[in-house]
N, C-alpha and C positions, 0 to 999 in steps of 0.2 A: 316927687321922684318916681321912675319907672320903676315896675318890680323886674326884679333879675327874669330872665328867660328861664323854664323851668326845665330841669333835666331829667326827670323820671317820665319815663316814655307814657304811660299815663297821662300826668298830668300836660305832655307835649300833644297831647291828642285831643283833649281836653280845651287846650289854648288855639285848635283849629290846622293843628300840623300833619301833613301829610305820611307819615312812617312807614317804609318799604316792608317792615315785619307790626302787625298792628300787633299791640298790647292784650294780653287775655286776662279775665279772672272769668270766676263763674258763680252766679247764684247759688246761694246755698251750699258753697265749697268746703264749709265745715259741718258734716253734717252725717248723718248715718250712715249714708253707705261707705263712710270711713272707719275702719275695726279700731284704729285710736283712738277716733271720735267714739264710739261706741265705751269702750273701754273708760275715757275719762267722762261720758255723761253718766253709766253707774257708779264711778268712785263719788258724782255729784250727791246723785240719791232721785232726782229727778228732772225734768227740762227747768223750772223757774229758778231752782236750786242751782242751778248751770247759770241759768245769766244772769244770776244776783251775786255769784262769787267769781271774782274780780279776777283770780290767779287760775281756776279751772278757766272760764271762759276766754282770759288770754291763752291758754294753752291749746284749745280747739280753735281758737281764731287762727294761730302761727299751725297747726298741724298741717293742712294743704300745702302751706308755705313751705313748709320744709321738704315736703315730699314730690311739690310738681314744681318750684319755682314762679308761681304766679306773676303777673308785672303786681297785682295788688292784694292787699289782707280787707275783707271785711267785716266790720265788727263782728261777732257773735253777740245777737238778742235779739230780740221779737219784737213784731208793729204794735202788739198788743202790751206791752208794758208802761207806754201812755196813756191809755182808758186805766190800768189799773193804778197808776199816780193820781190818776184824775179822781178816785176814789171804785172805782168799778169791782165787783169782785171777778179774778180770775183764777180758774185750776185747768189742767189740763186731762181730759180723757183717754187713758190709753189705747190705740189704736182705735180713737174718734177725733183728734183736734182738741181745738181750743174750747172752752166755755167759759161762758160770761154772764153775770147779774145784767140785766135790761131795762134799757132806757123807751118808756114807752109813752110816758107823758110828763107833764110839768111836775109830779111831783118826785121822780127819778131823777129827773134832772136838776132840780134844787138840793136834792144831796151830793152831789159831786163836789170835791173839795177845787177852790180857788184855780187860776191856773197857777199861782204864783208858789204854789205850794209843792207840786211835783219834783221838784229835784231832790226833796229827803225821799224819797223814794229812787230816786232813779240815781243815786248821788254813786253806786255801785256800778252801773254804766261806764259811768265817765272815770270812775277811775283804771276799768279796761282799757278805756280808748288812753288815759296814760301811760299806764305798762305797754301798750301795744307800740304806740309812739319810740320809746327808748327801745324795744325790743326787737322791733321790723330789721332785715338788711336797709341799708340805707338805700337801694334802690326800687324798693317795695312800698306803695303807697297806699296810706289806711284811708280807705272806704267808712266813713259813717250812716246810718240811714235812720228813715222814719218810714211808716206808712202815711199815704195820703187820708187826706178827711174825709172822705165820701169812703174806701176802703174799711177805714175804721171804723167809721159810723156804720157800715154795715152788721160788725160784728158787734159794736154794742149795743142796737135795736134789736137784732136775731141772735143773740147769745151764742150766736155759733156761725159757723160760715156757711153759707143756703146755698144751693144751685144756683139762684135766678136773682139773688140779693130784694126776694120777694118783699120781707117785712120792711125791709129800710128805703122800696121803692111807695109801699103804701103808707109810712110814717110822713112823707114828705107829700103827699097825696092827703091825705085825711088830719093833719095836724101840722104846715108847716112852719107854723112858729116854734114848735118845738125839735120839728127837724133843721130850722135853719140856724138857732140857737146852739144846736149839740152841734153842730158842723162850727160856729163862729170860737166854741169852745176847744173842739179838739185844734182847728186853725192856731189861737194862738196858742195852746200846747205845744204844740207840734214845731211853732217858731222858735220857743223857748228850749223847748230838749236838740234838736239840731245845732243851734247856736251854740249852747254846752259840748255841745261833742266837739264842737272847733277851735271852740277856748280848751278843751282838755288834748289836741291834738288830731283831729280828722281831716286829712288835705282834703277828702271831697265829701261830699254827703249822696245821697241819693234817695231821691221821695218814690215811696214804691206802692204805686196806686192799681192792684191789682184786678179791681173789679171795672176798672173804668168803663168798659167795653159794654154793658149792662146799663150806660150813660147814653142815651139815644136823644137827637135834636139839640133844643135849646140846653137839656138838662147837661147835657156833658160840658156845654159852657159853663153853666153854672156850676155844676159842682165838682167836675173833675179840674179845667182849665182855671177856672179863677181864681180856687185856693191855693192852690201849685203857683200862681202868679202871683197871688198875697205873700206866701209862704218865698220864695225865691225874693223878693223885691223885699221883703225885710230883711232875710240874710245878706242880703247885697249892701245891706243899708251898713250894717254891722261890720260884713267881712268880704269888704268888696274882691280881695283877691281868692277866695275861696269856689272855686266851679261845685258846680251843682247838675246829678242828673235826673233826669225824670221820668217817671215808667207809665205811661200812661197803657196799660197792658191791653191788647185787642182794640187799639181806638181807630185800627182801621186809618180810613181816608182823613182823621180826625188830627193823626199823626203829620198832616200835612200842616205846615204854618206852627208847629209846638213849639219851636223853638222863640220864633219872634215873638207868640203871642204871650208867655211867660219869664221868656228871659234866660229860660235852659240852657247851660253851656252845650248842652247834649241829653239826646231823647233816644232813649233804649227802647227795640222795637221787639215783639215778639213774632214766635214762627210762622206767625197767620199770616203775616204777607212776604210776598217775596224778597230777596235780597236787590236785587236786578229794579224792585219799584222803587225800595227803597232809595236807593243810588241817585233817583230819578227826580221821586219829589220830597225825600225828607234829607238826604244828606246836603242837599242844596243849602238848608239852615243852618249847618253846625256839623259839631260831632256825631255822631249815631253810634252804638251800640247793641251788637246781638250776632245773629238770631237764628242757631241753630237749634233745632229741636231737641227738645232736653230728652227725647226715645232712644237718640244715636248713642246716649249716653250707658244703656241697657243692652242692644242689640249689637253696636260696635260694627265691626267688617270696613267693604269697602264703600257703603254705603256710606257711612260715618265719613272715612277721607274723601269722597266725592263731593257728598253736599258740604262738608268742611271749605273745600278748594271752591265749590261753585261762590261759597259765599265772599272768600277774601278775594277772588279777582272780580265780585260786582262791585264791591266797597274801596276796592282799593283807589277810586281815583278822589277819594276824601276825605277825612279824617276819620278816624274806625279804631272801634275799641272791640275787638272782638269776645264774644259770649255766649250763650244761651239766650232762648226766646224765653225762657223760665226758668224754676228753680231748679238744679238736678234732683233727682228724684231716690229714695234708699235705696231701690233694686237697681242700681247701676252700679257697673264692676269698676271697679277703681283703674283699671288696664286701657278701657275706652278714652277716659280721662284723659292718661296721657298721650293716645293715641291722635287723643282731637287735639292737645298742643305740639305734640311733634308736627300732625300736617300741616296748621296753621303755620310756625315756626320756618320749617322745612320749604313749603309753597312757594315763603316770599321769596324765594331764591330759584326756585326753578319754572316757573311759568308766568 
């Protein structure tokens, strides 16, 4: 039997349909530069303390929600909470990021626990993604995600995020059995906690590969496109009605063909290229997804509603989920925000 036609404008974009007003959320929508969000991540005590408790982190998840109307919620948690299921140690540096115990040869990588073993760890995840399910408007669609394997592997070879994802380009350089091993590991991690978040309620997921760009030639085949392909084609196997999107972040000309080549219901593009190429050679595939600059979001004016506008009438003759080319960023004023939904909003009706 066919599945019903989906009615949350999302998921209708999602399925390849055209919408006079595309759908918006945005990266990182819960998140500092929100004085709630701010306010419930100190009642946490700290950021992992935030996404291990189940009723704070539903709470920062629905905060945007309630205050812009998003078309969707996405989870509140981090790419990095699967290295640490995986046995990895993680803490977080205050105004430095993340940091991680390192995977630097075989015998770092024989203490990682099982993959099969991650979910008593992460079992506080997915009981988010339940509350969030019963708690959404029922026009609001929950967003799941993971980070990609080459992504992640870069932070658990360089215990922190590099410029140039230097050490996790020389690990696969000078030792790849052990780089292709840590990649085969987080791979099926990575199938297994997305899959969880679907069984606990996530209409989509989204694999968010942010360093890909850093993936040059054959390499980006390999490590950016084929685990994204591994990773999509077992969830398909599972939950074939489930869309899936994927961030292959800066892949450039690389963005061309992502869709066939993985099986992406839709491929999120960021600000590096234009809206206007994108139109041209990646919306040809599917949905697309972006890609305003996450700056408008800080600076605001008429700049913001201009390239806002220049981008919904490049996208508009295809299915479009409108976005950010990245995450927002803390110094952006919560005002810009809705300034970028009202144009988008606003636009589909007057030009």
């Amino acid at each position: 039997m066919a599945s019903p036609k989906p009615t949350k404008t999302i998921l209708r974009a999602l399925a390849g349909e055209t919408l006079p007003t595309p759908p918006i959320w945005m990266m990182r929508q819960a998140g500092r530069y929100l004085p709630e969000y701010k306010a419930t991540r100190a009642e946490a005590g700290d950021f992992l303390s935030l996404c291990y408790n189940p009723d704070l982190a539903t709470e920062v998840t629905l905060q945007p929600i309630r205050r812009y109307g998003f078309d969707a919620a996405i989870l509140f948690a981090d790419i990095l909470l699967v290295p640490q299921a995986l046995g990895a140690d993680l803490w977080f540096v205050t105004g430095e990021g993340p940091r991680l115990s390192t995977i630097t040869g075989e015998a770092e990588l024989a203490q990682l626990r099982p993959v099969e073993d991650i979910h008593e760890t992460l079992s506080p995840i997915y009981q988010t993604v339940r509350n969030l399910a019963s708690a959404l408007p029922k026009e609001t669609t929950l967003i799941g995600f993971a980070g990609a394997p080459w992504t992640v592997a870069t932070y658990m070879i360089a215990g922190k995020g590099t410029p140039d994802q230097g050490p996790a380009h020389a690990l696969k350089g000078t030792h790849p059995e052990v780089f292709d091993e840590l990649m085969t590991r987080i791979t099926a991690a990575t199938i297994e906690y997305l899959s969880a978040q679907i069984e606990a309620g996530a209409e989509v997921v989204k694999i968010f590969d942010s360093w890909a760009g850093s993936l040059k030639g054959p390499d980006f085949q390999r490590y950016a496109l084929e685990p994204t392909r591994e990773i999509i084609a077992a969830l398909k196997a599972r939950h074939p009605d489930t869309p899936i999107i994927a961030f292959p972040r800066q892949a450039g000309d690389n963005y061309i063909g992502f869709h066939a080549a993985t099986g992406a219901d839709c491929v999120a593009v960021d600000d590096s290229v234009d809206a206007a190429w994108v139109a041209e050679n990646v919306q040809t595939g599917g949905c697309v997804q972006g890609n305003l600059a996450s700056r408008h979001m800080v600076t605001g004016g008429d700049d913001l509603v201009r390239e806002t506008r220049a981008i919904t009438r490049a996208l508009r003759g295809g299915p479009h989920i409108f976005n950010l080319g990245h995450g927002i960023t803390p110094d952006a004023d919560p005002a810009n925000v809705q300034l970028m939904i009202d144009t988008v909003r606003e636009g589909a009706r007057g030009d």
